[in-house]
KETI-902640 format. One line per 4 residues: number of its first residue (from 1); for each residue x, y, z of C-alpha. Coordinates in nm, 3 decimals, always signed. Layout:
NUM = X Y Z ~ ...
***
This chain:
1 = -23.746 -5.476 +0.386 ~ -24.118 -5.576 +0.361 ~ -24.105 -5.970 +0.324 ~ -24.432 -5.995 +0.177
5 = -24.238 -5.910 -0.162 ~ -23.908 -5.984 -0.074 ~ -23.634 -6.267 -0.213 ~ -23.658 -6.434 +0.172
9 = -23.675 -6.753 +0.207 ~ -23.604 -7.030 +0.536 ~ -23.597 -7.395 +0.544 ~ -23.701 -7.593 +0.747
13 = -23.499 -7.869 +0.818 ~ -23.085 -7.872 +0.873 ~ -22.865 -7.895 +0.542 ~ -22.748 -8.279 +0.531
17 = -22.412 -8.122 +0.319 ~ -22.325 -7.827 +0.579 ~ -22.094 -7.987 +0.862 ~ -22.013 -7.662 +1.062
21 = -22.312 -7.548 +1.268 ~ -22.286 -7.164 +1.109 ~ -22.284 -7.292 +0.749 ~ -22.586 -7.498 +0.843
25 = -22.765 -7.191 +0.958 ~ -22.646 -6.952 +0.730 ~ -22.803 -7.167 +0.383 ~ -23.101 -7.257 +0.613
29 = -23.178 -6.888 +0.714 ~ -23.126 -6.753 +0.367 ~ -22.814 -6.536 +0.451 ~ -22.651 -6.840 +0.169
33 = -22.667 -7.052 -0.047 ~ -22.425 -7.314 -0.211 ~ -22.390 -7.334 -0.595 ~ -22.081 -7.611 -0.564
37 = -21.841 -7.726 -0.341 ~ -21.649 -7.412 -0.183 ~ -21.858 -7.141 -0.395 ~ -22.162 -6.997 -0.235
41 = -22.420 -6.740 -0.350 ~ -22.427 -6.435 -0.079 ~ -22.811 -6.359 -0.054 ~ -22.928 -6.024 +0.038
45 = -22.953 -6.055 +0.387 ~ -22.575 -6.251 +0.422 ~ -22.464 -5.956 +0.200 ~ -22.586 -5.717 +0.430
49 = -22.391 -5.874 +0.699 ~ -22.085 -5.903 +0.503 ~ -22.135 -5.541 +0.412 ~ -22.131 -5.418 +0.781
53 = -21.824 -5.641 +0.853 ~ -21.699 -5.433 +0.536 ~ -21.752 -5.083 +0.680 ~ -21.637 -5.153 +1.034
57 = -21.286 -5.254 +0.853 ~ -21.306 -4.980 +0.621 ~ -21.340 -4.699 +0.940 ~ -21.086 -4.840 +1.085
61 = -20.859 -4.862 +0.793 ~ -20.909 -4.518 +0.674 ~ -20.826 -4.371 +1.036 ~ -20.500 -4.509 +0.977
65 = -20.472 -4.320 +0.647 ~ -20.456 -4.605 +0.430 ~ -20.638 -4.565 +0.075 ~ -20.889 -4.802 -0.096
69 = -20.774 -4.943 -0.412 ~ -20.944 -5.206 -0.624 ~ -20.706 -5.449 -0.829 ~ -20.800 -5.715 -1.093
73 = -20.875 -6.053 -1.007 ~ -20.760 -6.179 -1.344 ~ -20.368 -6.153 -1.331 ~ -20.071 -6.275 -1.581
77 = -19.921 -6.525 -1.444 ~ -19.523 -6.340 -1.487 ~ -19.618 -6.183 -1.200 ~ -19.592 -6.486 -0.957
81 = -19.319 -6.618 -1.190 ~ -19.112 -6.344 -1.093 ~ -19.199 -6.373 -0.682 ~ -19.159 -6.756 -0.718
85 = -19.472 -6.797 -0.567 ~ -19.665 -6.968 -0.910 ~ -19.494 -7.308 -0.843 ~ -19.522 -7.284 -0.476
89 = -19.860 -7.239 -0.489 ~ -19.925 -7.574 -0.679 ~ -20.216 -7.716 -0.808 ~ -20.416 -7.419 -0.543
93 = -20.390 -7.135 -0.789 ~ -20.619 -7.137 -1.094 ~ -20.446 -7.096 -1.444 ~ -20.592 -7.046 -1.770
97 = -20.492 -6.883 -2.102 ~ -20.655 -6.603 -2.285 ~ -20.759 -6.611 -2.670 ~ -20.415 -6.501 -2.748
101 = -20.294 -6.775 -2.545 ~ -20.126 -6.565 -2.298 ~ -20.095 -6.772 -1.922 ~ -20.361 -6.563 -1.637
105 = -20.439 -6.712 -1.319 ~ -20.732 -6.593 -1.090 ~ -20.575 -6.399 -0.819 ~ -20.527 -6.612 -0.473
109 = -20.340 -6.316 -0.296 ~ -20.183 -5.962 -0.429 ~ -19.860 -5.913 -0.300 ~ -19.690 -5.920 -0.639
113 = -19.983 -5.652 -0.819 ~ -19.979 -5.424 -0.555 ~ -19.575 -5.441 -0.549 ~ -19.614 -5.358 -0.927
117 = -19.859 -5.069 -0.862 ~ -19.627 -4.917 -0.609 ~ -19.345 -4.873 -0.875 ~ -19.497 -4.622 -1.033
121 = -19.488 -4.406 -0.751 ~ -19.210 -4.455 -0.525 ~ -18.862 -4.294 -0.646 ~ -18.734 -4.180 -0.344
125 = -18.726 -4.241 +0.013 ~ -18.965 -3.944 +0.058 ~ -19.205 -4.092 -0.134 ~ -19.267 -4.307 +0.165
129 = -19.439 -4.464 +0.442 ~ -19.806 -4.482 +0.258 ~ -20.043 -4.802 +0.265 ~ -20.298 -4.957 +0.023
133 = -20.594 -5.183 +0.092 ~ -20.889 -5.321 -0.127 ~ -21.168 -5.549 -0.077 ~ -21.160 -5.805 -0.321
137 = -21.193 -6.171 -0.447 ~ -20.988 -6.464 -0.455 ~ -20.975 -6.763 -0.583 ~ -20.801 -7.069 -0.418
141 = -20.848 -7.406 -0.536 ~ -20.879 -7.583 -0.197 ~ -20.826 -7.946 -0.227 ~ -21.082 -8.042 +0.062
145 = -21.380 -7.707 +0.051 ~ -21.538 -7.755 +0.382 ~ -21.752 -7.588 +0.732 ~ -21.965 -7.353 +0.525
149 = -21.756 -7.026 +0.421 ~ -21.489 -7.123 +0.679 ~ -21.310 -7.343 +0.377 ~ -21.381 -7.218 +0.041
153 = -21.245 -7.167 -0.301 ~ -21.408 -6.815 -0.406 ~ -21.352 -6.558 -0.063 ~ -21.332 -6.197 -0.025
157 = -21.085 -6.058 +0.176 ~ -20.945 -5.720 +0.270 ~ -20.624 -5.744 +0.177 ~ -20.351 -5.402 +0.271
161 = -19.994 -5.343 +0.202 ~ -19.784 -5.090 +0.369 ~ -19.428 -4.968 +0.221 ~ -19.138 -4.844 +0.390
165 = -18.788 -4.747 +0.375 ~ -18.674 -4.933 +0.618 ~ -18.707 -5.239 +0.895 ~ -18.790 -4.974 +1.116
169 = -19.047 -4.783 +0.964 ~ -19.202 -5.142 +0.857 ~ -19.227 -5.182 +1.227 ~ -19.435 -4.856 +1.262
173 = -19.647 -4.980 +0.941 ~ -19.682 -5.307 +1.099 ~ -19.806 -5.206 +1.461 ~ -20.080 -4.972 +1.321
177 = -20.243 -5.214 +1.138 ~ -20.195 -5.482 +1.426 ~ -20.415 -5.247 +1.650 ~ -20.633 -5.141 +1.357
181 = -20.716 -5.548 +1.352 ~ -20.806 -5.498 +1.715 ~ -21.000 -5.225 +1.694 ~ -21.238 -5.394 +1.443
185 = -21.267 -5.727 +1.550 ~ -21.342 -5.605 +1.915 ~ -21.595 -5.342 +1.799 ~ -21.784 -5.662 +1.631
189 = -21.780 -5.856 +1.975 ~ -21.530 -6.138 +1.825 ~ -21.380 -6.357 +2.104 ~ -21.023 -6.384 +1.949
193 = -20.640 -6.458 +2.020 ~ -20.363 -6.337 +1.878 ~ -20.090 -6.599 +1.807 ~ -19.766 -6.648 +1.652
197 = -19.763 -6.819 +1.337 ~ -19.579 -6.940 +1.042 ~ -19.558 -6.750 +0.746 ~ -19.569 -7.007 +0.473
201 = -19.575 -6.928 +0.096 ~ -19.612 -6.569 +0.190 ~ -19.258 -6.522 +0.364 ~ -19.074 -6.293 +0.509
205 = -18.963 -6.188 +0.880 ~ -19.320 -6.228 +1.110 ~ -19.652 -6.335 +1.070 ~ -19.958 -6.295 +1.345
209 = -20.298 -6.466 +1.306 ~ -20.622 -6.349 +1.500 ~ -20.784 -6.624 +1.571 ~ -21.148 -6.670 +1.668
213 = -21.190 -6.915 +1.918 ~ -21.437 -7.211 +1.783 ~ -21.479 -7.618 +1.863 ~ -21.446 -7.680 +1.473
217 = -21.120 -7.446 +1.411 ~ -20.893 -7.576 +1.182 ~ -20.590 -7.450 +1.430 ~ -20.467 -7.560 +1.745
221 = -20.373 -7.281 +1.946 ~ -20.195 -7.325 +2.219 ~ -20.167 -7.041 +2.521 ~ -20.076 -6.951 +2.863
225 = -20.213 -6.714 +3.144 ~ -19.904 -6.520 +3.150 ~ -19.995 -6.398 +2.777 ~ -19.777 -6.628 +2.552
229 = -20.000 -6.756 +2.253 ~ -19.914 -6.955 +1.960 ~ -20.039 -7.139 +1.637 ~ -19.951 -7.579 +1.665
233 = -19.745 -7.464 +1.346 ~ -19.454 -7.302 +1.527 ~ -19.494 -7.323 +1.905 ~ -19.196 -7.355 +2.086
237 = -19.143 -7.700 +2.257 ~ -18.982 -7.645 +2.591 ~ -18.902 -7.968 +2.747 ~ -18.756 -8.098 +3.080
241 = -18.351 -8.178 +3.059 ~ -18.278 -8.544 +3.158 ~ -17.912 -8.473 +3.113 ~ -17.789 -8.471 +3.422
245 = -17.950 -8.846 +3.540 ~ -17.676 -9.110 +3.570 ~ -17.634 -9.356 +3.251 ~ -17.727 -9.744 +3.245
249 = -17.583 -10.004 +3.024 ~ -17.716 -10.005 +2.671 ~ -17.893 -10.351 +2.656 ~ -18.062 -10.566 +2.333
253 = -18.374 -10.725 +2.366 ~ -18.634 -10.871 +2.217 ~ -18.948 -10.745 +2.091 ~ -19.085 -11.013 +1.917
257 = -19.397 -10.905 +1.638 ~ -19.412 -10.545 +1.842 ~ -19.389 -10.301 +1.580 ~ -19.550 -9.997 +1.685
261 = -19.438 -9.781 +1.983 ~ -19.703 -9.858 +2.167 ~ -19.702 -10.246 +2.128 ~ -19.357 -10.177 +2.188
265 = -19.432 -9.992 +2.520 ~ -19.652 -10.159 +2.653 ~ -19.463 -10.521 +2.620 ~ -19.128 -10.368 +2.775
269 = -19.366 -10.193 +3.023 ~ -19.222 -9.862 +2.985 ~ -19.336 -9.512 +2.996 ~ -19.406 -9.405 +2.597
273 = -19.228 -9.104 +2.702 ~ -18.935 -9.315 +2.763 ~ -18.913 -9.398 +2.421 ~ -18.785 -9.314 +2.084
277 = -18.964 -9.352 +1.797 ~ -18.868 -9.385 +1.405 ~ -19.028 -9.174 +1.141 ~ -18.883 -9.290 +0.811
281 = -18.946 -9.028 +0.543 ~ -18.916 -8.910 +0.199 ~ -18.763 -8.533 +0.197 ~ -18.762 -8.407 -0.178
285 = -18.687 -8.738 -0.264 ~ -18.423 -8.809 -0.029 ~ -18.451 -9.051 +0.292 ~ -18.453 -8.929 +0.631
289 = -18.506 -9.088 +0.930 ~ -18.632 -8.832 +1.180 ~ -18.611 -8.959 +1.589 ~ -18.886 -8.774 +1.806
293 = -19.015 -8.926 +2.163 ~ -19.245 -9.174 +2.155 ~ -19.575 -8.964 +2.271 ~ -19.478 -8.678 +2.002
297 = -19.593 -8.642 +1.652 ~ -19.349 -8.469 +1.396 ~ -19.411 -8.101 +1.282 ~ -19.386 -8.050 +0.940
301 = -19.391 -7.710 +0.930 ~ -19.101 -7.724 +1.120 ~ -18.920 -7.942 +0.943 ~ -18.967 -7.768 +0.642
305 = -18.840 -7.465 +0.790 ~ -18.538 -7.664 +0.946 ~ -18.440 -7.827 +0.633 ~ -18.561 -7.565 +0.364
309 = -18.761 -7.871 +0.212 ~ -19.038 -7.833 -0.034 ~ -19.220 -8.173 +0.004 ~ -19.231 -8.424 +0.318
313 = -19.408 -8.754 +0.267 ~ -19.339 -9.127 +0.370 ~ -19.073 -9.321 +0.245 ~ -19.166 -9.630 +0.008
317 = -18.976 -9.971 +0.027 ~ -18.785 -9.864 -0.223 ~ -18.618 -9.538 -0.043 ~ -18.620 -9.740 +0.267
321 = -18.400 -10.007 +0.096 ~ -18.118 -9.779 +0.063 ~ -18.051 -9.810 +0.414 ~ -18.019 -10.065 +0.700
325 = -18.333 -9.943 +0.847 ~ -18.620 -10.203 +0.944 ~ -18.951 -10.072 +0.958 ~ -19.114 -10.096 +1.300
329 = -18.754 -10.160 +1.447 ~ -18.505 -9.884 +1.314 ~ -18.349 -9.713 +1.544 ~ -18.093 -9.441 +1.574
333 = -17.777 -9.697 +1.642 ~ -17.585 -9.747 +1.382 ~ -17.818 -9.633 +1.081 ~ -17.710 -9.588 +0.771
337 = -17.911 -9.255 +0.670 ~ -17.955 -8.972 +0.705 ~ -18.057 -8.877 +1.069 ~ -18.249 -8.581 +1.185
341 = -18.289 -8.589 +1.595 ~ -18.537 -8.361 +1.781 ~ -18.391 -8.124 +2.030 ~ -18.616 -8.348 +2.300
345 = -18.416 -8.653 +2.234 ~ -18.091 -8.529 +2.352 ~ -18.201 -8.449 +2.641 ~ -18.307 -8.794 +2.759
349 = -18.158 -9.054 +2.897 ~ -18.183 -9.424 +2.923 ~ -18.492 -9.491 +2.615 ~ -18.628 -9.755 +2.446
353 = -18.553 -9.744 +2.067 ~ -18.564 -9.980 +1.756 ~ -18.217 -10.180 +1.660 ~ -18.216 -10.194 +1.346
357 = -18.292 -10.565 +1.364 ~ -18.590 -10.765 +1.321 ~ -18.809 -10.840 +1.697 ~ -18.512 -10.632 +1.857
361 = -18.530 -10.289 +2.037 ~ -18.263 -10.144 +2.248 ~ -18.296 -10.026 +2.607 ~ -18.066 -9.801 +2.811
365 = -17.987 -9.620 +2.462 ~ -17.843 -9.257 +2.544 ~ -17.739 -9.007 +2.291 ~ -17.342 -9.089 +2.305
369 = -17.454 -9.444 +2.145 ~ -17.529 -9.277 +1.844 ~ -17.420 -9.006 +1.552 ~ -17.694 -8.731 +1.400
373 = -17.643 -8.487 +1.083 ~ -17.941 -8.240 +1.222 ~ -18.100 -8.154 +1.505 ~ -18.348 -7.903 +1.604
377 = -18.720 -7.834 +1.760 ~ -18.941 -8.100 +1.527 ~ -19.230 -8.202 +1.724 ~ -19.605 -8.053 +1.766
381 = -19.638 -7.911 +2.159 ~ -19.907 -8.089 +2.383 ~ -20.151 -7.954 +2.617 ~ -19.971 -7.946 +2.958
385 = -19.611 -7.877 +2.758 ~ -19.422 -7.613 +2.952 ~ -19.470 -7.294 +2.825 ~ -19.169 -7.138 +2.721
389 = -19.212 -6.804 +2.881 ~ -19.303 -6.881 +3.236 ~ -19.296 -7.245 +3.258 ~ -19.655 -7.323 +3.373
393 = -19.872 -7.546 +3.199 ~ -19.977 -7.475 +2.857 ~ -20.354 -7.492 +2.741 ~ -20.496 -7.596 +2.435
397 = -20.771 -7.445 +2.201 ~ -20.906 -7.461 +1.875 ~ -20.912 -7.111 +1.645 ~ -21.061 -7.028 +1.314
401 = -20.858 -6.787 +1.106 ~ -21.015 -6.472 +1.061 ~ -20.701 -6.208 +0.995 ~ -20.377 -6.253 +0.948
405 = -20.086 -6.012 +0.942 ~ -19.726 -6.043 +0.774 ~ -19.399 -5.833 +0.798 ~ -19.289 -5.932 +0.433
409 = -18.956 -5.733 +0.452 ~ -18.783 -5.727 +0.121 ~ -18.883 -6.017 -0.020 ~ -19.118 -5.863 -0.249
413 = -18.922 -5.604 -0.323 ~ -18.627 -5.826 -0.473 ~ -18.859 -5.996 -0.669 ~ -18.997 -5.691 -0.838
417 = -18.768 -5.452 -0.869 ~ -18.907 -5.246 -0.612 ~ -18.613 -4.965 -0.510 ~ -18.590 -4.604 -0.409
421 = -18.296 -4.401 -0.349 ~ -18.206 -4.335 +0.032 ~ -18.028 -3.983 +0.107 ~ -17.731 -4.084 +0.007
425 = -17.841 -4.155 -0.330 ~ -17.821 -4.499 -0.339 ~ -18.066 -4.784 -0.383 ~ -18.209 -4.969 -0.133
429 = -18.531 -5.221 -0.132 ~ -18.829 -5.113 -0.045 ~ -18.987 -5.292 +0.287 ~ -19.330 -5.430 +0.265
433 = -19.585 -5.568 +0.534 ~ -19.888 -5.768 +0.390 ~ -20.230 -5.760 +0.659 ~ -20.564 -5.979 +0.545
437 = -20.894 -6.017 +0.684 ~ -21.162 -6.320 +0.579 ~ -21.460 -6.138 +0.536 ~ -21.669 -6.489 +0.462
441 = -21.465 -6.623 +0.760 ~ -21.583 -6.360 +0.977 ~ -21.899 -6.393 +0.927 ~ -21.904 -6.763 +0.947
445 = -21.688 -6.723 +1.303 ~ -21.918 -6.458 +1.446 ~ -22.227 -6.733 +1.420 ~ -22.019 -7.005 +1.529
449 = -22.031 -6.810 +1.855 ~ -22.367 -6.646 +1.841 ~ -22.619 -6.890 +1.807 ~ -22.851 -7.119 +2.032
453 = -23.072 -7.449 +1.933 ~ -23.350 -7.163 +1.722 ~ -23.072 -7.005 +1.511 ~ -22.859 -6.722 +1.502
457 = -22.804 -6.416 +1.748 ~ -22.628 -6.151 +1.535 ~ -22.466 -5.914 +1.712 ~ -22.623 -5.557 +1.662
461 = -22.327 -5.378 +1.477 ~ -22.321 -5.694 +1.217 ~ -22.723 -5.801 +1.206 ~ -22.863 -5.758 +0.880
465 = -23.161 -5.547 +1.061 ~ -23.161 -5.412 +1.353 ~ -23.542 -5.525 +1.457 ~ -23.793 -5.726 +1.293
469 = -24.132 -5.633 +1.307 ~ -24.414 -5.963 +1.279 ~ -24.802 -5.915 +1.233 ~ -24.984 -6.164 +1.358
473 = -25.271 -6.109 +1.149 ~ -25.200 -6.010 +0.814 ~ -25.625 -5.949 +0.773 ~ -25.632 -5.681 +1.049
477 = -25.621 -5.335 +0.921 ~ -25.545 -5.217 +1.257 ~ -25.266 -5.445 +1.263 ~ -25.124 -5.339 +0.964
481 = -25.155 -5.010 +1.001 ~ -24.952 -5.011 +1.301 ~ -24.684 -5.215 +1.171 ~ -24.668 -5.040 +0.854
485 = -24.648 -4.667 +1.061 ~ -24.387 -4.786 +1.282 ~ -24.165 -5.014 +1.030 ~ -24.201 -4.602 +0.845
489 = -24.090 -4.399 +1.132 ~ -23.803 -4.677 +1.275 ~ -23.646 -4.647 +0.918 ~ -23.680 -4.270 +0.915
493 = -23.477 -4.288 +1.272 ~ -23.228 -4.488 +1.136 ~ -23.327 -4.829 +1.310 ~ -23.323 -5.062 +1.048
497 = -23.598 -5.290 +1.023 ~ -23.807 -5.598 +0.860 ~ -24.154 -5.615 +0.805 ~ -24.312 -5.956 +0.808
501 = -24.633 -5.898 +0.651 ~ -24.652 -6.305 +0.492 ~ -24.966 -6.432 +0.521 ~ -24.821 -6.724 +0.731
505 = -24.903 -6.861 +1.084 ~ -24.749 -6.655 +1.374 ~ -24.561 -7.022 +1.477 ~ -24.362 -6.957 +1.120
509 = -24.325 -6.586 +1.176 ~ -24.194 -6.637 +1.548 ~ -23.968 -6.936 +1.409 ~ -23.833 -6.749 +1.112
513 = -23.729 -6.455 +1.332 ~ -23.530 -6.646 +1.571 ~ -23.356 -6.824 +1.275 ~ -23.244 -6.549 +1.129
517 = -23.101 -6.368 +1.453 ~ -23.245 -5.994 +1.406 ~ -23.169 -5.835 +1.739 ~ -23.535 -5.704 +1.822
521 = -23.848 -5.857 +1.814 ~ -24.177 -5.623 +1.769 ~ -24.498 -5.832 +1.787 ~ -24.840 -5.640 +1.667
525 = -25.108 -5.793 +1.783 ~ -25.415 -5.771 +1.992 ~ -25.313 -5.450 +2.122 ~ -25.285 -5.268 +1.856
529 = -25.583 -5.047 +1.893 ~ -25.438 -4.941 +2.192 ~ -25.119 -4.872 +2.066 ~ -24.950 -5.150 +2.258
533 = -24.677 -5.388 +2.102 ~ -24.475 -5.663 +2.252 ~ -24.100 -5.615 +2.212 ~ -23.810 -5.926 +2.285
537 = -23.462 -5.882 +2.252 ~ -23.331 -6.253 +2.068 ~ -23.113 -6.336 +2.309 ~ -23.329 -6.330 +2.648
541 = -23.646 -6.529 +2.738 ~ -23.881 -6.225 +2.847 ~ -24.062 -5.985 +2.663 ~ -24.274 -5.685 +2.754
545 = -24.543 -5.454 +2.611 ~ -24.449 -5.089 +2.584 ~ -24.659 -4.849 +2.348 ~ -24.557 -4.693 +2.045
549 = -24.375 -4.377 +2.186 ~ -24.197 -4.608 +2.481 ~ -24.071 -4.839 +2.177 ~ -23.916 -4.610 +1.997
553 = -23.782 -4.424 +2.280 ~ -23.636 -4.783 +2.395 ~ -23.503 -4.873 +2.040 ~ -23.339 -4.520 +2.007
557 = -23.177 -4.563 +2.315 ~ -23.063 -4.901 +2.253 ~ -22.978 -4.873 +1.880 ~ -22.857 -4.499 +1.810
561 = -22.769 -4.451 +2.168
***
């Protein structure tokens, strides 16, 4: 690419509506640019990137055997009324009717198309194990579009499906594409983790995210040296058992005004982890009163998983009033509601709680004092929780969510009347595994950590170019000859480059280069009649002079090589 008459374009100055650092430098170095909250234009050099991050899926995928498909984006809508999934995915999906007034939505995953397209082939169990991918958009309606292409409503994604006859042969499917994620997020120099994770509104048995590790990640992850690694969503609280300590006398005292735990705490001068604290909320419209230790915050993944609920929100005065329960003093003793008690709980002794009376909290209170309908694991883990697998210390980190991968089992199946016959000759569901990659998220994660205070530093599998190759003065025929030769004869060797032949100050050219992140810097300049150019790899502070032959020997090494 000769800039002279490109589309490139740079600004100058930092985006004021861009609050990640990568989609700040990704609209200011032309790789994007933003047409409306969540929906971005990708520019030719982004779509370069994106294109590499493309491939290096697509080898990997097609050493697995899977085939490229390419589905529609505009869907009926029967075909997440029969999953189940239109409802459950609310106000996200987007609907709209055609002239004939028939209901479409704008695909926000495939499971239920490529379940559809599968029918037509599978009969038998020999008809099977065989997996589909495609690269392809989707459309979310994201309620709060946000970091650049990290939170957006229009994405691509590589989306594959694998289909087996049984849990077993699911678990084949399923391990394949787990290293196939591996393979191509370490060949594009991703720092990652792997963690556990819930499976949400897509279902089914297991789901796995790959996670890159970032400050602004959406996701707490939270891991341990002995290799245990989880998503905030569904990690395992492991807590110490108080069980065994001897009992004290349940007393009542008085907590006058003190309505928060921590007012609470701190007037009884006691340890918030000594203390039980209220949560009164409305479950699907019913009131629950959920009792977690006073440091913890509830987990409502978890709790939607515990109860099968669809909707968790606070309870108003009116839901509250159907019980005894005082807000700022309810507590667990002698409540009339309905009480769900975190695992935690009954496993302490002696705590503070509310009393169900106005300026009153209990002390001394111990599980015997009071009855629970539930129980279960309900609270968000902490950095320095026990990890559940070796008991050391767990650490905390933040992850943005660049593949994800789901053993769907036969949920699909059901749904769509997706059957073969075994040997026997009867019919059995067919078992499905669901794998995605963010190709928009990728990119976005890789410059999150590849970058410095002058711009990007692509890696050299994903950079748009390879080198970029600056004249300093545009009027020198020498010069330009020289650039022009060698931009010619890198090309012709497969070493992609970028000619910067503007008729702009070297300061811009030098400035523009490092924004943009291309890997190697040529610099033709004074020595040009002597064959002599200046070469600077982005990401170190020296450069050095080598001639023509030596550069391309050096490039061909470093590039091809």
């Amino acid at each position: 690419m000769k800039l002279k008459n490109s589309y490139f374009f740079t600004l100058r100055e930092d985006v004021r509506d861009e609050d990640s650092k990568s989609g700040n430098l990704l609209v200011k170095a032309g790789f994007i640019k933003k047409t409306s909250a969540g929906i971005y234009m990708m520019l030719p050099l982004g779509l370069r990137v994106q294109n590499k991050i493309e491939n290096i899926i697509r080898k990997h995928m097609n050493e697995t055997g899977a085939q490229e498909v390419k589905m529609p984006a505009l869907i009926a809508s029967e075909y997440y009324e029969d999953s189940g999934r239109l409802s459950g995915f609310g106000p996200s999906i987007y609907k709209l009717k055609d002239r004939n007034n028939k209901d479409m939505v704008l695909g926000p995953t495939h499971e239920e198309l490529f379940a559809y397209g599968a029918k037509s082939m599978i009969r038998s169990y020999k008809d099977m194990p065989f997996n589909l991918y495609q690269f392809q958009t989707k459309y979310r309606d994201e309620p709060r579009a946000r970091f650049g292409l990290i939170r957006v409503k229009e994405f691509v994604m590589k989306d594959a499906y694998s289909f087996d006859a049984d849990e077993q042969g699911l678990d084949v499917s399923y391990k394949k594409m787990f290293d196939t994620y591996k393979k191509s997020f370490d060949e594009m120099g991703i720092n990652y983790r792997i963690v556990r994770a819930d499976t949400g509104i897509m279902g089914g048995l297991l789901s796995e995210e790959f996670q890159a590790i970032s400050e602004i990640g959406e996701d707490s992850i939270f891991y341990c040296d002995c290799g245990y690694s989880s998503n905030l969503e569904v990690a395992a609280l492991k807590y110490i058992d108080h069980s065994d300590e001897e009992e004290k006398e349940l007393q009542l005292v008085e907590t006058p005004e003190k309505e928060s735990i921590e007012d609470v705490c701190e007037f009884l001068n006691i340890d918030q982890k000594n203390s039980v604290k209220a949560l009164l909320m409305n479950v699907d419209g019913e009131f629950v009163v959920f009792f977690i230790r006073g440091d913890r915050e509830l987990n409502e993944t978890k709790v939607q998983k515990l109860l099968k609920a669809n909707e968790i929100g606070f309870a108003d005065d009116s839901l509250i009033a159907t019980s005894n329960a005082i807000p700022g003093f309810t507590g667990p003793i002698g409540l009339n509601a309905k009480i769900v008690v975190d695992d935690e709980v009954l496993a302490m002794r002696n705590f503070c709680c509310g009393a169900n009376k106005h300026g009153y909290h209990y002390i001394n209170a111990n599980p015997k004092d009071f009855k629970y309908d539930i129980h279960g694991d309900i609270v968000n883990v902490k950095q320095g929780d026990i990890c559940p697998i070796c008991g050391k210390p767990l650490k905390q980190t933040k992850g943005i969510e660049i593949g994800n991968t789901f053993k769907l089992g036969t949920k699909y199946a059901k749904a769509m009347d997706l059957h073969y016959l075994n040997a026997n000759n009867k019919e059995e569901d067919v078992w499905m595994g669901s794998y995605g990659i963010g190709l928009g998220r990728t990119m976005a994660a890789i410059v999150e950590q590849n970058n410095d205070d002058k711009g990007i530093i692509w890696p050299i599998n994903i950079a748009p170019y390879h080198a970029i190759i600056l004249v300093m003065s545009s009027k020198d025929e020498i010069q330009n000859k020289l650039a022009n030769d060698l931009y010619d004869q890198l090309n012709s060797l497969g070493i992609e480059c970028i000619l910067d032949d503007r008729n702009e100050r070297p300061g811009i050219k030098f400035n523009d280069a490092d924004l943009i992140g291309i890997p190697y810097r040529i610099t033709v300049g004074r020595g040009a009649s002597e064959n002599i150019v200046e070469i600077k790899k982005r990401d170190e502070e020296e450069s050095k002079n080598l001639s023509v032959d030596e550069l391309i020997e050096f490039l061909k090494e470093k590039i091809n090589g």
